[in-house]
C-alpha positions in Angstrom: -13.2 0.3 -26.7 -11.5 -0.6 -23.6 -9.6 1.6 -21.4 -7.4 -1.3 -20.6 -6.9 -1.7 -24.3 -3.3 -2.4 -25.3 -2.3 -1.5 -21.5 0.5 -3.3 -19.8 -1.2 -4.4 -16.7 1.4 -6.4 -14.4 -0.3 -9.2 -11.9 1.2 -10.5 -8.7 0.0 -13.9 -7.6 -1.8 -14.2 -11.1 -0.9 -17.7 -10.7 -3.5 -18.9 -8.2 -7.4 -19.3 -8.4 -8.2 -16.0 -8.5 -5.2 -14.9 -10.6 -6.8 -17.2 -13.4 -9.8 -15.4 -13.5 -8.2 -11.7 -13.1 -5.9 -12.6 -16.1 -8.8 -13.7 -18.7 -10.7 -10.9 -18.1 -8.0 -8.4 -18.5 -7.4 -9.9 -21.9 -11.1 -10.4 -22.7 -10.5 -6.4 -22.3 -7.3 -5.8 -24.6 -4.8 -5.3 -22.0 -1.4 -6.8 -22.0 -1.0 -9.0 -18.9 2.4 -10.1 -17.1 2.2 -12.3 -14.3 4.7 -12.2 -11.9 5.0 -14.8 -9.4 7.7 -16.9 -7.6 7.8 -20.0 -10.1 7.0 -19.0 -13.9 6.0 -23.0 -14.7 3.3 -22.7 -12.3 1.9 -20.3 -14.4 2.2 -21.2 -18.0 -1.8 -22.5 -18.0 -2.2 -18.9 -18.1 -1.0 -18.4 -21.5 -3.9 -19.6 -23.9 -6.0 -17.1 -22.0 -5.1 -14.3 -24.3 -3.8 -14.0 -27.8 -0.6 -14.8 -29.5 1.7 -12.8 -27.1 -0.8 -10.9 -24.8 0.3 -13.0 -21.7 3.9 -12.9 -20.4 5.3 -14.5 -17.8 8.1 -13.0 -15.3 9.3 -14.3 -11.9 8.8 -12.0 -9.0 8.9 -12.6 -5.0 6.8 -9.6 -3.2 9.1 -9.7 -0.3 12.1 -9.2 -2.7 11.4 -5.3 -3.6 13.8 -5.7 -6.8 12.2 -8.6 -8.2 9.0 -6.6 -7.8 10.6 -3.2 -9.4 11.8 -5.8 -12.5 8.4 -7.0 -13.0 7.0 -3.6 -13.2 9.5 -2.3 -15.8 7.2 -0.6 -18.5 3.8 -1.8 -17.1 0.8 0.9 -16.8 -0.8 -0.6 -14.2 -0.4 -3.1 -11.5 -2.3 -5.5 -9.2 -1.6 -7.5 -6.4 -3.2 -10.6 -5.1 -0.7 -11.9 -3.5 -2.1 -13.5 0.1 -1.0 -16.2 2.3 -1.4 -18.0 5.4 1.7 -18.3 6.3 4.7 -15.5 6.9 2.0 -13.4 7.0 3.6 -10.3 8.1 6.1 -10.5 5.7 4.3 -11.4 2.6 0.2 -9.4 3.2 2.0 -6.2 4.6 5.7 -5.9 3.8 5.1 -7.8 0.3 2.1 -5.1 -0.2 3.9 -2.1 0.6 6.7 -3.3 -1.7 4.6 -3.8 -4.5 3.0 -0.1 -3.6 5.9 1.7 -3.4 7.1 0.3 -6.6 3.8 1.0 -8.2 4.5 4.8 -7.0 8.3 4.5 -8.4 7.8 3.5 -11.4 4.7 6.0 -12.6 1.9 3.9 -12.6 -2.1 5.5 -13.5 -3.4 2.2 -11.5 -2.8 0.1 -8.3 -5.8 -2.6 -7.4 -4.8 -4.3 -3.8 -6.7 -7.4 -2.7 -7.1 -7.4 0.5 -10.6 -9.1 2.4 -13.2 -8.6 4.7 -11.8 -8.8 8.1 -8.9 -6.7 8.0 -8.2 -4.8 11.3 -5.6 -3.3 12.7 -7.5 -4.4 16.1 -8.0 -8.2 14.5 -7.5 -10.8 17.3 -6.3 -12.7 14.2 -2.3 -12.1 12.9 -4.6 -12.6 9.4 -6.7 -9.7 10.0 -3.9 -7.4 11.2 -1.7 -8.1 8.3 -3.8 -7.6 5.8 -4.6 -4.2 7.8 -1.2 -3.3 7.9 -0.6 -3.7 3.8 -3.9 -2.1 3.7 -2.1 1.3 5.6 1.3 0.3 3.6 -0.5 0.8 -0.1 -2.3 3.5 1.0 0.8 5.4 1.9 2.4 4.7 -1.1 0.1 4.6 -3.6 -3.0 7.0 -2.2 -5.2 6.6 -5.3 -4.8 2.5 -5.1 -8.1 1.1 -5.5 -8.2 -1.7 -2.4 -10.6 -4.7 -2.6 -12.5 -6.5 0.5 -13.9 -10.0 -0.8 -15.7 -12.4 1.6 -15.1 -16.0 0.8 -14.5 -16.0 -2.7 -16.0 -19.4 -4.3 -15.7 -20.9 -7.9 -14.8 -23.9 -9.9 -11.4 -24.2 -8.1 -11.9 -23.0 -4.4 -10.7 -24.2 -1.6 -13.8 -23.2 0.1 -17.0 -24.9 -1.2 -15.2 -27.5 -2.7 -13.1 -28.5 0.6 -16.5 -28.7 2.3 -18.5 -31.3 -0.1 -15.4 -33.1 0.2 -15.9 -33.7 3.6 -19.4 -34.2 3.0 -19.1 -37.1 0.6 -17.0 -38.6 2.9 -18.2 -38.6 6.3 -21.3 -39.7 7.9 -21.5 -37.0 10.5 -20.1 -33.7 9.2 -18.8 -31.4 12.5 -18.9 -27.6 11.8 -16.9 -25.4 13.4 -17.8 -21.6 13.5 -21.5 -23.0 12.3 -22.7 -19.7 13.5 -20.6 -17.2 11.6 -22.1 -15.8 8.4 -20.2 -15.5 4.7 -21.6 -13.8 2.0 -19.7 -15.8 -0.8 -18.6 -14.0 -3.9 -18.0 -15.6 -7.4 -14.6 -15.6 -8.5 -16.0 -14.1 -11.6 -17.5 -11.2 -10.6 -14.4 -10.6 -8.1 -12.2 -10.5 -11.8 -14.4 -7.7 -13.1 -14.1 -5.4 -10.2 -10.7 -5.7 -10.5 -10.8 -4.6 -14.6 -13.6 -1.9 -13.2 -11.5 -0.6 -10.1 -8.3 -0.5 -13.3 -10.4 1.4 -15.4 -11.9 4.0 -12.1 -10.9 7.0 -10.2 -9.1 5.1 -7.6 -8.5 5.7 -3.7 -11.4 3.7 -2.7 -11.9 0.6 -0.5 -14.5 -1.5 -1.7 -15.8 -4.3 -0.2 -17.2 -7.3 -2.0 -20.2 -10.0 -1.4 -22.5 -12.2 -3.4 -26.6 -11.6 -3.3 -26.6 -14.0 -0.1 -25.5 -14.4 3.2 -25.4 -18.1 4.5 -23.9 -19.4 8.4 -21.3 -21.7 8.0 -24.2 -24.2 9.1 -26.1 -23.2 6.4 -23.6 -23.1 3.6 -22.6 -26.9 4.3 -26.5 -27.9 4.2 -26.7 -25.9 0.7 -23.5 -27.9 -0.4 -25.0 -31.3 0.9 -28.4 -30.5 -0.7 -26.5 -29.8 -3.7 -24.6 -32.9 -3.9 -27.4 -35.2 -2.9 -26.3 -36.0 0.1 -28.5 -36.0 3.4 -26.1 -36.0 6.4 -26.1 -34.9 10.2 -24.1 -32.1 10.8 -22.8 -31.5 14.6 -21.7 -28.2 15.4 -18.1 -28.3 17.1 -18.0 -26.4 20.5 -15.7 -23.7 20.8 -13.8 -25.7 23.7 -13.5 -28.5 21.1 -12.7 -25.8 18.2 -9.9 -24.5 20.2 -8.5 -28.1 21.2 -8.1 -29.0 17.1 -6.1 -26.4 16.7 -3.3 -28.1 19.0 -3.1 -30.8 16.8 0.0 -30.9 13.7 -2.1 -30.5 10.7 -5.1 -30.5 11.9 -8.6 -29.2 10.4 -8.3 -25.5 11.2 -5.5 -23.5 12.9 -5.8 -21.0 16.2 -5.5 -17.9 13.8 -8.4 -19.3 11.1 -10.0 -19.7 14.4 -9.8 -16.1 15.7 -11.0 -15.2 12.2 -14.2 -17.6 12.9 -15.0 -14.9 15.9 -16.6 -12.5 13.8 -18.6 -12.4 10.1 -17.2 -12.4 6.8 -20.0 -9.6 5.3 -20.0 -6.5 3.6 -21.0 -3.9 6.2 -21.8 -1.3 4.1 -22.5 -0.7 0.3 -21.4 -3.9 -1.9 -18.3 -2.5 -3.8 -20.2 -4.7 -6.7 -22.8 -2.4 -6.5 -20.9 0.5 -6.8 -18.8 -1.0 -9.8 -22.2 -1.9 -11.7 -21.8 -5.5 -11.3 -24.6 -8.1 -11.0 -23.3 -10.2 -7.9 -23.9 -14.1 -9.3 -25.7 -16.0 -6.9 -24.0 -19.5 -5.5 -27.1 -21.9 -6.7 -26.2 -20.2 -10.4 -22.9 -21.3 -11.3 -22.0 -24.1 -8.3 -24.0 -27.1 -10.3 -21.2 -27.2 -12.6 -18.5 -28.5 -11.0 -20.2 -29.9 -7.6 -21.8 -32.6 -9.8 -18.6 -34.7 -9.2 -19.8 -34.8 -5.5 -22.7 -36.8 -6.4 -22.9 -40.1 -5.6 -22.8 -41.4 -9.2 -20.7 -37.9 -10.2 -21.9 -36.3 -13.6 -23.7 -39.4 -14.1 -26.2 -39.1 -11.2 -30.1 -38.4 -12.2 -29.9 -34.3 -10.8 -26.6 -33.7 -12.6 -28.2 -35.2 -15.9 -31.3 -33.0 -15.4 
């Protein structure tokens, strides 16, 4: 039997793409799961992931420390994936150090804090220092939180992979900016049973998490185009030209994602993966079933059929 079984396990941001995946896997493993984010309605798709009652809703705002202490009322554990592009400061270090130092308040055996590769205290990047700074913030609170490092994280609903055949399927010449920096994707999957591992551990580590391979960003856009049938000339973007689209409103990358581009998104030392006894899931395994609908004739196209 699970640990986790019949635990109260509280989840910030288990709204988003991740959150979907952390939630049905905490109740594949008999914990109780509330999810607190801003907007309860944009949550309620969560609720047929468990049983009759296993999955509660609750609002909560991470930079509104009693919304977060509310949300934590009787929980045994807590995790935060809260993450942003925007207010960072506010929301990936204040927000985490709330959520810490409520975790501490109210007595709880287990913290998980997703944080990613790329957080520095030294970052060129306001990203990469924030998510330092609620790095340092949890850790302070909360010493034996269990924080997570993810490169790109991919899976049916990404904004990753999926943004890029996008493009693909659109355009006739694809431009690549950052085409030599190097991911290591990571299933969304596998990224939702560290988190149950990391509940279920001795805590106080930072783990870092990749998939079996390491692509450029060249090479992860000819995988997605080889994938989705499509043969296409890919230009990469000089970083005179990179640095000019980020001056335009709503453009296709902003100055800070470009700072991030600088340097590779890889695990630099043992894959946290590894460590929790999980099988990293290649991209070519699971990607098939929802890039099909890049295809020229979608699901219906000879390769999807086969």
């Amino acid at each position: 039997m699970s640990e986790l079984n019949g635990k109260l396990v509280t989840v910030f941001g288990g709204g988003g793409f991740v959150g979907r995946y952390v939630v049905q896997a905490l109740c594949a493993a008999g914990a109780r799961v509330r999810v607190a984010v801003r907007h309860t309605r944009t949550a309620e798709h969560l609720k047929p992931l468990g049983n009759l009652g296993q999955v509660s809703l609750c609002a909560a705002d991470v930079t509104k420390p009693a919304t977060v202490a509310n949300a934590l009322i009787g929980a045994d554990m807590a995790v935060n994936l809260v993450g942003s592009f925007d207010n960072l400061d506010a929301i990936q270090r204040q927000g985490a150090a709330n959520v810490a130092e409520a975790a501490a308040a109210a007595g709880l055996s287990a913290l998980v804090h997703m944080s990613a590769i790329g957080a520095d205290a030294n970052s060129a990047a306001e990203y990469g220092r924030s998510k330092a700074g609620g790095e340092a913030a949890v850790r302070a609170a909360f010493p034996t939180a269990t924080i997570l490092r993810p490169s790109i994280i991919f899976g049916r609903e990404d904004q990753f992979i999926n943004r890029f055949a996008g493009l693909i399927r659109m355009l006739p010449v694809v431009p690549v900016i950052g085409a030599d920096t190097r991911f290591q994707p990571v299933f969304v999957g596998d990224v939702a049973r560290a988190v149950v591992a990391a509940l279920q551990g001795t805590g106080g580590e930072t783990l870092e998490l990749g998939g079996p391979e390491t692509y450029s960003m060249l090479q992860l856009n000819e995988w997605i185009a080889k994938a989705t049938g499509h043969r296409k000339l890919f230009v990469p973007v000089p970083d005179a030209a990179a640095k000019l689209l980020t001056f335009i409103p709503g453009g296709p990358i902003s100055g800070d994602q470009l700072k991030m581009l600088a340097s590779d998104n890889v695990v630099t030392g043992t894959n946290g993966l590894a460590a929790l006894a999980i099988v990293a899931t290649p991209l070519d395994a699971v990607a098939h079933d929802w890039l099909n609908i890049y295809r020229k004739h979608g699901r219906f196209s000879d390769a999807a059929a086969a």
